[in-house]
PQR file with spaces between the fields and no chain letter, atoms N, CA, C, O and H, PARSE charges and radii, in Angstrom:
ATOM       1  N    UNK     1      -9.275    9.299  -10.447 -0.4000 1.5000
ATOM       2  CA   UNK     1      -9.178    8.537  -11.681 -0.0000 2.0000
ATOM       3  C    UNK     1      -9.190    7.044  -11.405  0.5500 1.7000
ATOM       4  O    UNK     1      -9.720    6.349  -12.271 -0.5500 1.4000
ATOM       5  N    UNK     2      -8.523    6.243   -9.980 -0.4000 1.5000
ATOM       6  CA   UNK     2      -8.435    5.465   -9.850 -0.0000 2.0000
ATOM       7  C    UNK     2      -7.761    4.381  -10.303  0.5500 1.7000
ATOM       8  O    UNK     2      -8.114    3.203  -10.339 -0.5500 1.4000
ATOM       9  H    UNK     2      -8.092    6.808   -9.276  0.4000 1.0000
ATOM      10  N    UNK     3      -6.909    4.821  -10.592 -0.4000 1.5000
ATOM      11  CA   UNK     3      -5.243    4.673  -11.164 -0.0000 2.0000
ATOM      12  C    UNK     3      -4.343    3.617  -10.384  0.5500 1.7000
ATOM      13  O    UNK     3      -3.331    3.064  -10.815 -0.5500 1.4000
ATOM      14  H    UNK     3      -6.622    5.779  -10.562  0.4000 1.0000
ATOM      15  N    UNK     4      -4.951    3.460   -9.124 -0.4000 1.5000
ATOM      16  CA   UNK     4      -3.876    3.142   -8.742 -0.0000 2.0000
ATOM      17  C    UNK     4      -4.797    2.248   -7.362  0.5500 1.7000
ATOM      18  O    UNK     4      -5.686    2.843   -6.753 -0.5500 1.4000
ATOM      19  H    UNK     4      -5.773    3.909   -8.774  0.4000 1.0000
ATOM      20  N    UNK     5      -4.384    0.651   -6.987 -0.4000 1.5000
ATOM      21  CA   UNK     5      -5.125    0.262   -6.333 -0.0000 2.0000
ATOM      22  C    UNK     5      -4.231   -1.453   -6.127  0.5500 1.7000
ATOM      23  O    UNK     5      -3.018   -1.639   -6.229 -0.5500 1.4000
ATOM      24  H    UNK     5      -3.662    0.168   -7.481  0.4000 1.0000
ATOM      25  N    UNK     6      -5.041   -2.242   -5.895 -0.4000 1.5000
ATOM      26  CA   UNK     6      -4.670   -3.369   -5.666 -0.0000 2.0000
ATOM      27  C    UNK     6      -3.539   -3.826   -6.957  0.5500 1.7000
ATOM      28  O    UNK     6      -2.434   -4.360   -7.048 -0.5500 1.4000
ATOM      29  H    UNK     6      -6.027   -2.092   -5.812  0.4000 1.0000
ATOM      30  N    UNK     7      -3.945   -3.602   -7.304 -0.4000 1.5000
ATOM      31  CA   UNK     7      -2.982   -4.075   -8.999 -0.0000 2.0000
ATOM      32  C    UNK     7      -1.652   -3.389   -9.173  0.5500 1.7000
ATOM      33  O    UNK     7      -0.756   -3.777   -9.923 -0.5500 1.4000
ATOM      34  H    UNK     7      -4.843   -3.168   -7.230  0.4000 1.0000
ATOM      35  N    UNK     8      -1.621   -2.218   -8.319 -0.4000 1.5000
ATOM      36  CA   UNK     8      -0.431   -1.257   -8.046 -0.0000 2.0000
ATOM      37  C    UNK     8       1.012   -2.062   -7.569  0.5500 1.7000
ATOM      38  O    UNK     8       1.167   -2.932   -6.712 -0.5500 1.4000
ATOM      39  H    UNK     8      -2.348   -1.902   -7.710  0.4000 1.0000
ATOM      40  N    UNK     9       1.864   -1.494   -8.359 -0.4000 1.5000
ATOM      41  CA   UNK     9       3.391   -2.317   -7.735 -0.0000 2.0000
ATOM      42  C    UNK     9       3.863   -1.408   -6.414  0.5500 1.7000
ATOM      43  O    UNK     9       3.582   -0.209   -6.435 -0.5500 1.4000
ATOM      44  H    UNK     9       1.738   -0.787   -9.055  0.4000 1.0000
ATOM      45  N    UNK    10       4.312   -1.758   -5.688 -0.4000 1.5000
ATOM      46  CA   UNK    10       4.524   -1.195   -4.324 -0.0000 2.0000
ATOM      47  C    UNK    10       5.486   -0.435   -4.529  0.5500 1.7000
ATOM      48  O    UNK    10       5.651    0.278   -3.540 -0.5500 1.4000
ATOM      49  H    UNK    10       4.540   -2.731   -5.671  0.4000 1.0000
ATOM      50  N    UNK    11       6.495   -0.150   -5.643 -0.4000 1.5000
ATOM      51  CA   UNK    11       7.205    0.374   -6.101 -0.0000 2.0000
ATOM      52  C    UNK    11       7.048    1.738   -6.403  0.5500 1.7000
ATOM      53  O    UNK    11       7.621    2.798   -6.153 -0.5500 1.4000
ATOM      54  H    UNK    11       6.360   -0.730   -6.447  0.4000 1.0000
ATOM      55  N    UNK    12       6.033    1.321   -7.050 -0.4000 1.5000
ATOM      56  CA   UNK    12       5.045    2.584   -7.902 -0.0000 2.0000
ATOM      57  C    UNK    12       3.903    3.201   -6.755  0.5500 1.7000
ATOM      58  O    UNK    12       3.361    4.237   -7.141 -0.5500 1.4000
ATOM      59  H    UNK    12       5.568    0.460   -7.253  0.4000 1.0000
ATOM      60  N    UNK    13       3.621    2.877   -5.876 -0.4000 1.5000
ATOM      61  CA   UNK    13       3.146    3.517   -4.608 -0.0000 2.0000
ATOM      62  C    UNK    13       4.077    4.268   -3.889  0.5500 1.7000
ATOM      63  O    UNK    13       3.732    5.310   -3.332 -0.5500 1.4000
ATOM      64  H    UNK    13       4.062    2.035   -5.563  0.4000 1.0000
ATOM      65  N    UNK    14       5.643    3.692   -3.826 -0.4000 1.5000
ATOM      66  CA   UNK    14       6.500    4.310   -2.764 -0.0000 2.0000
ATOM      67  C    UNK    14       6.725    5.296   -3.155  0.5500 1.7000
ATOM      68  O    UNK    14       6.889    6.232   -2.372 -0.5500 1.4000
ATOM      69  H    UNK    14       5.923    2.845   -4.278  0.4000 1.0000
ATOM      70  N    UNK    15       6.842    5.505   -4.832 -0.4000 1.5000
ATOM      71  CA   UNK    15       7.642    6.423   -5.497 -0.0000 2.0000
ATOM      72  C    UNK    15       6.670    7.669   -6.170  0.5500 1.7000
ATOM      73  O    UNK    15       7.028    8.524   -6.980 -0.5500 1.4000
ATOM      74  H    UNK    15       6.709    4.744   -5.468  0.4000 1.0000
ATOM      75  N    UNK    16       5.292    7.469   -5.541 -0.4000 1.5000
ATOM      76  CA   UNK    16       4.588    8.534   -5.775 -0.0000 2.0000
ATOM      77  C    UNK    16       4.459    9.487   -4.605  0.5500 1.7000
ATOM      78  O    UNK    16       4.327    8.950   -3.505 -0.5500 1.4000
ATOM      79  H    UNK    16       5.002    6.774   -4.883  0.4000 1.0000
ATOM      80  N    UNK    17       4.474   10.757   -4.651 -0.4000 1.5000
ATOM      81  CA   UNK    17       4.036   11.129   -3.201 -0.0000 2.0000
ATOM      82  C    UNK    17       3.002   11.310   -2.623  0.5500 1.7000
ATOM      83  O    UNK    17       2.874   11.294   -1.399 -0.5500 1.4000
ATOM      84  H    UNK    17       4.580   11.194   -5.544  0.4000 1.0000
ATOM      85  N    UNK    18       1.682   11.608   -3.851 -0.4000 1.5000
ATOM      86  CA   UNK    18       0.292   11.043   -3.190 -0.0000 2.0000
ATOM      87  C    UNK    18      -0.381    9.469   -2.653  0.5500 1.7000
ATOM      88  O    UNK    18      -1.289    9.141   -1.889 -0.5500 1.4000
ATOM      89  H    UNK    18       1.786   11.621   -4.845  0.4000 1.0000
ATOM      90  N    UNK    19       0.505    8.823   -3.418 -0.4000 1.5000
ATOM      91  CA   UNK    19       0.495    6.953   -2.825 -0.0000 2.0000
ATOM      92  C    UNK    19       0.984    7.042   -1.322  0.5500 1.7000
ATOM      93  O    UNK    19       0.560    6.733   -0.209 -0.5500 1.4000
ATOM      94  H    UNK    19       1.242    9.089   -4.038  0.4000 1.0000
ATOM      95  N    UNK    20       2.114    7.636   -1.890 -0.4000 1.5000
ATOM      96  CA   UNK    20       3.032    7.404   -0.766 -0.0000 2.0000
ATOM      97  C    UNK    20       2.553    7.968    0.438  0.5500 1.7000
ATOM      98  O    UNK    20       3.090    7.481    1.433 -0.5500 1.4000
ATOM      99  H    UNK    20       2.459    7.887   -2.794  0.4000 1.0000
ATOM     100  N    UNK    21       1.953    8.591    0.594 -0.4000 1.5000
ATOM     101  CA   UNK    21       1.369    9.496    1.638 -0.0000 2.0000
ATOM     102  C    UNK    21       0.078    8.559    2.516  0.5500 1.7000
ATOM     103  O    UNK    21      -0.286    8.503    3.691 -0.5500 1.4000
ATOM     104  H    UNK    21       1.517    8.986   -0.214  0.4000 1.0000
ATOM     105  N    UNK    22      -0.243    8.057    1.543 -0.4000 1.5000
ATOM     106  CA   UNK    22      -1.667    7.930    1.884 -0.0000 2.0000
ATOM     107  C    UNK    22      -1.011    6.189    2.514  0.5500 1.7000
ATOM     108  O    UNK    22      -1.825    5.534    3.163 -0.5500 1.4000
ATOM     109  H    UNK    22       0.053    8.102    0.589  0.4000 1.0000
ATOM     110  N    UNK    23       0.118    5.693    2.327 -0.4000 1.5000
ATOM     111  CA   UNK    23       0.276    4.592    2.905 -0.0000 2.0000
ATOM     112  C    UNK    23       0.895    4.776    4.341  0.5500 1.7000
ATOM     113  O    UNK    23       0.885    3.905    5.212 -0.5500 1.4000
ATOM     114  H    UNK    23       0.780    6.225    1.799  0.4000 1.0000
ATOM     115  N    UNK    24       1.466    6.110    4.470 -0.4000 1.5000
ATOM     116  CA   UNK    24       1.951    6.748    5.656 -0.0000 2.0000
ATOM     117  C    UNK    24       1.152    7.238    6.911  0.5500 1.7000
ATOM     118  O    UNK    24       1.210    7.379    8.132 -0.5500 1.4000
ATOM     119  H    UNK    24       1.474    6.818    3.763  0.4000 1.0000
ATOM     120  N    UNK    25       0.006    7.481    5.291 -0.4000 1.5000
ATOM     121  CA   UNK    25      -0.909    7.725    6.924 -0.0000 2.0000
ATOM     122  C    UNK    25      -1.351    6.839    7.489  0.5500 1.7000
ATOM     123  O    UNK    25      -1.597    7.161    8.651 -0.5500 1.4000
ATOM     124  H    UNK    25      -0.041    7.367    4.298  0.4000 1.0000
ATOM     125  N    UNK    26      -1.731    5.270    7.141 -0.4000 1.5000
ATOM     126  CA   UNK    26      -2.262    4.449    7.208 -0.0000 2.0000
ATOM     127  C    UNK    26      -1.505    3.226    7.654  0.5500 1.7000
ATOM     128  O    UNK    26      -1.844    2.707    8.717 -0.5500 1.4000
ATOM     129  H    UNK    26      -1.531    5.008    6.197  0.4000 1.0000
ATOM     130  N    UNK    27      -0.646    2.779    7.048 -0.4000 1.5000
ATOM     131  CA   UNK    27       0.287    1.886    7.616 -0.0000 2.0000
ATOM     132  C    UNK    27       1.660    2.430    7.881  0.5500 1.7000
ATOM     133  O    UNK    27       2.452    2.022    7.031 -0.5500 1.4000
ATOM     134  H    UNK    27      -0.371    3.200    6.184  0.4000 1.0000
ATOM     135  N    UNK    28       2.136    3.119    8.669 -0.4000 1.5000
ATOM     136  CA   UNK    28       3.384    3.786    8.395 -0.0000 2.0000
ATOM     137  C    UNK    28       4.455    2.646    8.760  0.5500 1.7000
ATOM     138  O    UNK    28       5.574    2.766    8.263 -0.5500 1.4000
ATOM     139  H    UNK    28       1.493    3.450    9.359  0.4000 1.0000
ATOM     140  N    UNK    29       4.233    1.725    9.460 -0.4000 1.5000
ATOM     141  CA   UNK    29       5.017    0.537    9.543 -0.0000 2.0000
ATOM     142  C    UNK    29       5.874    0.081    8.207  0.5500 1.7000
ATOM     143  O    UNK    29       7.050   -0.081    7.881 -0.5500 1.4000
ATOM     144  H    UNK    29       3.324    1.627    9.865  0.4000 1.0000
ATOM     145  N    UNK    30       4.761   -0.009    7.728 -0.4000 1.5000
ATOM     146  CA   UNK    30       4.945   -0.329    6.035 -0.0000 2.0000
ATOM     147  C    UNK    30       6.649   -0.016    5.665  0.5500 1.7000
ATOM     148  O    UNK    30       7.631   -0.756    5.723 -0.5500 1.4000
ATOM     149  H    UNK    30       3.805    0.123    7.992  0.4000 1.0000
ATOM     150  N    UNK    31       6.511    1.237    5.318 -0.4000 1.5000
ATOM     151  CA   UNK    31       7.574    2.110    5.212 -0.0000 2.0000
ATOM     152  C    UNK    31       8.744    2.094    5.906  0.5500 1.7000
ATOM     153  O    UNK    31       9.888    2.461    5.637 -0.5500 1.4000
ATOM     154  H    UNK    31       5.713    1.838    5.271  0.4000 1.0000
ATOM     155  N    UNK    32       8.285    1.649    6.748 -0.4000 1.5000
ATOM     156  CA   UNK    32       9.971    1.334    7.902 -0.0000 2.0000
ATOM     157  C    UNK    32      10.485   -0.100    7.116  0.5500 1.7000
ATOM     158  O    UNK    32      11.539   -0.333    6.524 -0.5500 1.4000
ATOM     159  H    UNK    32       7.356    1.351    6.966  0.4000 1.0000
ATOM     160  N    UNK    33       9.286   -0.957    7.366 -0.4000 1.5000
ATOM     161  CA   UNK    33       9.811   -2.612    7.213 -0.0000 2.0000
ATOM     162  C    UNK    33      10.962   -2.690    6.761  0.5500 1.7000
ATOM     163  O    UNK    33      11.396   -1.800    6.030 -0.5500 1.4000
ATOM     164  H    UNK    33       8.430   -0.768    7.847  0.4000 1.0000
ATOM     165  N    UNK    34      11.838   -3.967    7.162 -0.4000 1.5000
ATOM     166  CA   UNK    34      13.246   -4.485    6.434 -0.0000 2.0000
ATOM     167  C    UNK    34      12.780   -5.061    5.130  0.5500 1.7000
ATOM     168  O    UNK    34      13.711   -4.843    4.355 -0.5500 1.4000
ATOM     169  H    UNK    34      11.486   -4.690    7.757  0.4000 1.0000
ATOM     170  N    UNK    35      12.052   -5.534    4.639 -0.4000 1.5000
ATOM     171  CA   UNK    35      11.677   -6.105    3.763 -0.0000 2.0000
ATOM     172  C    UNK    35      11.339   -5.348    2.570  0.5500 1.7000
ATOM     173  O    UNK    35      11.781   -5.781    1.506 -0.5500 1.4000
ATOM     174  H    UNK    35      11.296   -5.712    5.268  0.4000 1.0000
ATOM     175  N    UNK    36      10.390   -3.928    2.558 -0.4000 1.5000
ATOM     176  CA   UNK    36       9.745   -3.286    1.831 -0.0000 2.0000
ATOM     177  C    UNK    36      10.542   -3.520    0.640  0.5500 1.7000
ATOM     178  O    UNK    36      10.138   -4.353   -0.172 -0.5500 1.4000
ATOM     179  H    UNK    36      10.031   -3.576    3.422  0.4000 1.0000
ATOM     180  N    UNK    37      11.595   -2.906    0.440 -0.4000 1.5000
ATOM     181  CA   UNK    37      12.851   -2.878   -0.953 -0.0000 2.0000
ATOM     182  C    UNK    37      12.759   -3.701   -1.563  0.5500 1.7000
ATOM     183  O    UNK    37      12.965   -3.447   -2.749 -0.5500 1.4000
ATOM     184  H    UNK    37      11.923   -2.230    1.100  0.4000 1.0000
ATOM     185  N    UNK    38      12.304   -5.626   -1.128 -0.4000 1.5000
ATOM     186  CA   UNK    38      12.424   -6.786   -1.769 -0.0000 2.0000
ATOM     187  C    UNK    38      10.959   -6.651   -2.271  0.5500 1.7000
ATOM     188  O    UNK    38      10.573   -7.252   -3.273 -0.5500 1.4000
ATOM     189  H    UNK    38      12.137   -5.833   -0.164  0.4000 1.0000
ATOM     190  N    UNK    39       9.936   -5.611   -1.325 -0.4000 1.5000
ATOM     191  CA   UNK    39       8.838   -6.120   -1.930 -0.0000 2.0000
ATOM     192  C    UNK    39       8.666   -5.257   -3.294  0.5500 1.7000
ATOM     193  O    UNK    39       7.836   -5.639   -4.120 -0.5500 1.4000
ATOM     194  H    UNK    39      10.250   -5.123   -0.510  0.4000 1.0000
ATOM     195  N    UNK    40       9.129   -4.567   -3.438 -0.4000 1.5000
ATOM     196  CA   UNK    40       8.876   -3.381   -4.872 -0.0000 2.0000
ATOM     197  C    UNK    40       8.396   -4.062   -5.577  0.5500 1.7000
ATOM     198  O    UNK    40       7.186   -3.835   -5.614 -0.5500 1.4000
ATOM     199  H    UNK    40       9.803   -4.257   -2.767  0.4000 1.0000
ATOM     200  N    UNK    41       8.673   -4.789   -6.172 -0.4000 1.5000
ATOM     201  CA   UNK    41       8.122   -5.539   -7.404 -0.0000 2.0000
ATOM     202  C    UNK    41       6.668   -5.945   -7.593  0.5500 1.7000
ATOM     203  O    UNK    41       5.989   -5.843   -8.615 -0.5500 1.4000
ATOM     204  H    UNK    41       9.656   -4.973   -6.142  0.4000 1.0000
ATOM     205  N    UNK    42       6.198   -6.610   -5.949 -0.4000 1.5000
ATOM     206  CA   UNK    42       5.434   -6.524   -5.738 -0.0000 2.0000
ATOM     207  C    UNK    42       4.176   -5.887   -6.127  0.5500 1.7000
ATOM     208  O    UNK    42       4.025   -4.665   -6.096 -0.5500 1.4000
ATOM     209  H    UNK    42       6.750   -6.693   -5.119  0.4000 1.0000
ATOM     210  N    UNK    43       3.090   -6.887   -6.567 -0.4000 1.5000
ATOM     211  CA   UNK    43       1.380   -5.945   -6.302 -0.0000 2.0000
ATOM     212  C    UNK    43       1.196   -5.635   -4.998  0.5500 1.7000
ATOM     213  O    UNK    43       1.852   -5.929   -3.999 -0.5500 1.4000
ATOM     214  H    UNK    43       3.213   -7.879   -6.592  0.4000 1.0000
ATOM     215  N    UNK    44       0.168   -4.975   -5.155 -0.4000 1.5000
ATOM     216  CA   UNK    44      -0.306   -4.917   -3.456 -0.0000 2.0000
ATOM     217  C    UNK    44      -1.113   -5.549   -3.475  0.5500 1.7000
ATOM     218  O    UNK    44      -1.217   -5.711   -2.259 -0.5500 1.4000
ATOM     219  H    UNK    44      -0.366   -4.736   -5.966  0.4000 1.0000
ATOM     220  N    UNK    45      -2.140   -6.317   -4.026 -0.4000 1.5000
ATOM     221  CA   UNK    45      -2.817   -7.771   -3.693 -0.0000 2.0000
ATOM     222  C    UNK    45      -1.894   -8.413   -3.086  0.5500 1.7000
ATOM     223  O    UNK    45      -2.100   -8.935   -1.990 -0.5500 1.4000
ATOM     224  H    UNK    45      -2.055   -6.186   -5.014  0.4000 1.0000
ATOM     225  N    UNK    46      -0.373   -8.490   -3.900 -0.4000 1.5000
ATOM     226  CA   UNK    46       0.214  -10.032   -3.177 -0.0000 2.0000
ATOM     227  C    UNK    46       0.741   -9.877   -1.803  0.5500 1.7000
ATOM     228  O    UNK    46       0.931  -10.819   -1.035 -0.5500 1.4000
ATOM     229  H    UNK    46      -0.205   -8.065   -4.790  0.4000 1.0000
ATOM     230  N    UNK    47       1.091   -7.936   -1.396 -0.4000 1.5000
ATOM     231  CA   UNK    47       1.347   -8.272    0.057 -0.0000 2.0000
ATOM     232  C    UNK    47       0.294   -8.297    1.113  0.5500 1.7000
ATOM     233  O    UNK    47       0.343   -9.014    2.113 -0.5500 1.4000
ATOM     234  H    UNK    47       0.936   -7.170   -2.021  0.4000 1.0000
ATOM     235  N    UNK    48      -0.528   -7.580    0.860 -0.4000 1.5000
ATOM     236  CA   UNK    48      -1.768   -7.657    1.573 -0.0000 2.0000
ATOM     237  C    UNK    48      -2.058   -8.905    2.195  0.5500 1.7000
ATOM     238  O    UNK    48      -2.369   -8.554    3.333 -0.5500 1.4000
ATOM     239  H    UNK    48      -0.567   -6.997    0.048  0.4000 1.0000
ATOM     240  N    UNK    49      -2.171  -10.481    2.140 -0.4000 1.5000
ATOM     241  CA   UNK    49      -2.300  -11.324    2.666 -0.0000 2.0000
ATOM     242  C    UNK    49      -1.297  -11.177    4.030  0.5500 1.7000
ATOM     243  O    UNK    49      -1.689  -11.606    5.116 -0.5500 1.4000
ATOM     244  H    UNK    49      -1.918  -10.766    1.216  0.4000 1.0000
ATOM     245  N    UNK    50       0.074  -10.512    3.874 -0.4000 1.5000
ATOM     246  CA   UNK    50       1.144  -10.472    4.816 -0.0000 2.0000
ATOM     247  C    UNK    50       0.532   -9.646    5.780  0.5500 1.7000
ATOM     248  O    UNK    50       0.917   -9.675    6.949 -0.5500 1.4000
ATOM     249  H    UNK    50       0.393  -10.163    2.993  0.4000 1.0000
ATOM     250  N    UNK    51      -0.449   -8.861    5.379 -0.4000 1.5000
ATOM     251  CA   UNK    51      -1.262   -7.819    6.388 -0.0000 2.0000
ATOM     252  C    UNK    51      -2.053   -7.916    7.444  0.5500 1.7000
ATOM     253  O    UNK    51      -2.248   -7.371    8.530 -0.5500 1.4000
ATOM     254  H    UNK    51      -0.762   -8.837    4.430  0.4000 1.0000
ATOM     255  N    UNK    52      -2.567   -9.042    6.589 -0.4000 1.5000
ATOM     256  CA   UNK    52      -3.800   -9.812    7.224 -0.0000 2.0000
ATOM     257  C    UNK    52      -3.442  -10.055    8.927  0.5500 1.7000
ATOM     258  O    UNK    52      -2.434  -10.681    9.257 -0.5500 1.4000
ATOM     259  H    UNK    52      -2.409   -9.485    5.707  0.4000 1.0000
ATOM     260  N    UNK    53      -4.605   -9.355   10.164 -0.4000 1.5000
ATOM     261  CA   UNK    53      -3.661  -10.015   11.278 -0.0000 2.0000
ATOM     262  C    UNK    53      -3.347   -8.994   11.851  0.5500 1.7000
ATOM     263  O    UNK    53      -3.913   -8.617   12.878 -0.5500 1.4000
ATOM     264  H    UNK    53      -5.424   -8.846    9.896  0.4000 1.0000
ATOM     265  N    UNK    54      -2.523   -8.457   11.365 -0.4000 1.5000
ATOM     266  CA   UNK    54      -1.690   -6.779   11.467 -0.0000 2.0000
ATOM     267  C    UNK    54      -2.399   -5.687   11.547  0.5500 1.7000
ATOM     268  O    UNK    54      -2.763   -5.123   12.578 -0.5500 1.4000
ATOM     269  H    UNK    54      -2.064   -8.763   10.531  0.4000 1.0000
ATOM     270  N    UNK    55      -2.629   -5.335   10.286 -0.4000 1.5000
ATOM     271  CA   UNK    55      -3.268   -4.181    9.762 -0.0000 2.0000
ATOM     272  C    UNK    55      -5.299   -4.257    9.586  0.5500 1.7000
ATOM     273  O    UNK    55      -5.498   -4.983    8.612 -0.5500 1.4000
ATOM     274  H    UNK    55      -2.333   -5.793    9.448  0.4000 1.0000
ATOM     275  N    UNK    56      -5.970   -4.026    9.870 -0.4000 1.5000
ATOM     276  CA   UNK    56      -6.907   -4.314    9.954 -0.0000 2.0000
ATOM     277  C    UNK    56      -7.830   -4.134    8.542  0.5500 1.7000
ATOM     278  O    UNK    56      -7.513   -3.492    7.541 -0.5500 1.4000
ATOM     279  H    UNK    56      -5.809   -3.436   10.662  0.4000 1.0000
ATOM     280  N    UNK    57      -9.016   -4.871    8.770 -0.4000 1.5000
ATOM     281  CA   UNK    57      -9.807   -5.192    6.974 -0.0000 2.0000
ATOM     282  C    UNK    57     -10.262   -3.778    6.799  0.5500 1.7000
ATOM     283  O    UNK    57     -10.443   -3.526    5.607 -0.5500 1.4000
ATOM     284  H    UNK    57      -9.274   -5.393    9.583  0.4000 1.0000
ATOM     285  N    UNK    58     -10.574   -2.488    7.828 -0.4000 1.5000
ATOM     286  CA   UNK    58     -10.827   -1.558    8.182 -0.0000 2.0000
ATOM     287  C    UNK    58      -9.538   -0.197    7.176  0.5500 1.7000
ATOM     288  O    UNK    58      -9.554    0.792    6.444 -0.5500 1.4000
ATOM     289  H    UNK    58     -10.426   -2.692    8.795  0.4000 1.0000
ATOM     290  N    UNK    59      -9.083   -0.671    7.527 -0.4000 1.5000
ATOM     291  CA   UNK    59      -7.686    0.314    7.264 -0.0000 2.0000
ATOM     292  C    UNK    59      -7.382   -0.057    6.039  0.5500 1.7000
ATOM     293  O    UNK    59      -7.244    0.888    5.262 -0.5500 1.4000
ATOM     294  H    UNK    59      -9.071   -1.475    8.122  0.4000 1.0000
ATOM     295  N    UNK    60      -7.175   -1.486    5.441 -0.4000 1.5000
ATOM     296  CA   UNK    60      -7.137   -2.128    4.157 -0.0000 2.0000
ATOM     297  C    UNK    60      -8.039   -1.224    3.273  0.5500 1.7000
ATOM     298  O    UNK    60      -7.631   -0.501    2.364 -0.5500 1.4000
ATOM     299  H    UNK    60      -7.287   -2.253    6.072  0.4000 1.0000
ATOM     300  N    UNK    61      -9.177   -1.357    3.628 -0.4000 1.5000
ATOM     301  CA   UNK    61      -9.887   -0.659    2.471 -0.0000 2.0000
ATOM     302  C    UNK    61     -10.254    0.804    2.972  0.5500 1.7000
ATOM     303  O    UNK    61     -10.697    1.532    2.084 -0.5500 1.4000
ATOM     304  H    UNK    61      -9.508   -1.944    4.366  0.4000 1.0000
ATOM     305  N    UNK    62     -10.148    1.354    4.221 -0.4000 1.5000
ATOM     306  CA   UNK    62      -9.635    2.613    3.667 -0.0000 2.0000
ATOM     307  C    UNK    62      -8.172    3.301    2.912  0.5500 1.7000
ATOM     308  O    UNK    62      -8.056    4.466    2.529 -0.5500 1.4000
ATOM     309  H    UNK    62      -9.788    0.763    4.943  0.4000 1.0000
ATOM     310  N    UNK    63      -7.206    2.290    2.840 -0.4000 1.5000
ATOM     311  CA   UNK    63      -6.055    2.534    1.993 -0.0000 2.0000
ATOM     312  C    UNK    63      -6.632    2.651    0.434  0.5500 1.7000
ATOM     313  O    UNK    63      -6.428    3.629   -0.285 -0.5500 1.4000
ATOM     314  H    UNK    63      -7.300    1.344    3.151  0.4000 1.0000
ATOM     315  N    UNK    64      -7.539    1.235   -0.029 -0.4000 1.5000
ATOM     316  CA   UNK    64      -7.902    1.077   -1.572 -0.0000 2.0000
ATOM     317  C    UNK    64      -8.510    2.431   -2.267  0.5500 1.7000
ATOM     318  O    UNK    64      -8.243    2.894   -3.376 -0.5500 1.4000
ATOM     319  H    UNK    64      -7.704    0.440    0.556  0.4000 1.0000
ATOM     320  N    UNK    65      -9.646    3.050   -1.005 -0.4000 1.5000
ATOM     321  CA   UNK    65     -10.459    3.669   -1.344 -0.0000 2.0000
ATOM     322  C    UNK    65      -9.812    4.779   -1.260  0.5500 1.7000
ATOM     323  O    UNK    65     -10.222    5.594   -2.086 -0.5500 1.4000
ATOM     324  H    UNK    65      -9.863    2.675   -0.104  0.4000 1.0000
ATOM     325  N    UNK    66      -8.851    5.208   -0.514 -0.4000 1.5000
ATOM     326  CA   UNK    66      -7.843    6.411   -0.834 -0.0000 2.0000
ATOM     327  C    UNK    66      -7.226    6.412   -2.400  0.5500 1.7000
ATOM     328  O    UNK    66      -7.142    7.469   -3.026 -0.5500 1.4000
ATOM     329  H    UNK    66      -8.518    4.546    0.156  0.4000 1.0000
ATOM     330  N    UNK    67      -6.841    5.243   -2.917 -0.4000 1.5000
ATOM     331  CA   UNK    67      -5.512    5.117   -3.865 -0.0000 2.0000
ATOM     332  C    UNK    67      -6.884    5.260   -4.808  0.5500 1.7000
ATOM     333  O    UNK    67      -6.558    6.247   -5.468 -0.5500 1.4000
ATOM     334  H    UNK    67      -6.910    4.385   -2.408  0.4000 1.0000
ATOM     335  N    UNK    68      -7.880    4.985   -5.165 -0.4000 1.5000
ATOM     336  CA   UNK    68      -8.643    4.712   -5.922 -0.0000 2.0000
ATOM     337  C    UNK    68      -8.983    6.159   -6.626  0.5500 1.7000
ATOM     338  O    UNK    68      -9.118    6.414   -7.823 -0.5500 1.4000
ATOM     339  H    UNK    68      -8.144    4.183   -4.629  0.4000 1.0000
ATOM     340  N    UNK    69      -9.074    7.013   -5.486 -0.4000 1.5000
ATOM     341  CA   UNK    69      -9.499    8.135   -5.423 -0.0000 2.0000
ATOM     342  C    UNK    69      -8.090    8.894   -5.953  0.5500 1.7000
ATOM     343  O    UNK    69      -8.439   10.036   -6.251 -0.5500 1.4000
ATOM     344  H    UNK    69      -8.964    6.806   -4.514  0.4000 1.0000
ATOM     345  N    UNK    70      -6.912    8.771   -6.152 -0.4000 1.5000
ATOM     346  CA   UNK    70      -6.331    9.576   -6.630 -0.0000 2.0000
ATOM     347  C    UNK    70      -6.188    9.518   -8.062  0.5500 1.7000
ATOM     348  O    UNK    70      -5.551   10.389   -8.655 -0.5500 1.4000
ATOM     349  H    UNK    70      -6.628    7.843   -5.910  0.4000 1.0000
């Protein structure tokens, strides 16, 4: 349906279990971070720049194209 993507609150990714999954498989760091909790509120456009570096442009958009797809 594509429901769910850059515009997504990280909140609303954690708290799904098909989001959630698909960020596990992909960044599982993510999920550990000390920070994650502050980021909830968060889009995932706005953390993604924090990615940049880290996580690769590779993995980035195979995350989108996962979430897109659910």
């Amino acid at each position: 349906m594509g429901t769910f993507g850059v515009d997504s609150p990280i909140g609303v990714l954690l708290d799904n279990p098909r989001t959630r999954a698909v960020l596990q498989k992909h960044v599982p760091a993510l999920l550990k971070h000390p920070l994650v909790s502050a980021a909830r509120g968060m889009r995932l456009r706005d953390v993604l720049p924090f990615a940049r570096g880290t996580v690769s442009e590779k993995t980035i958009a195979s995350v989108l194209a996962e979430l897109a797809a659910i």
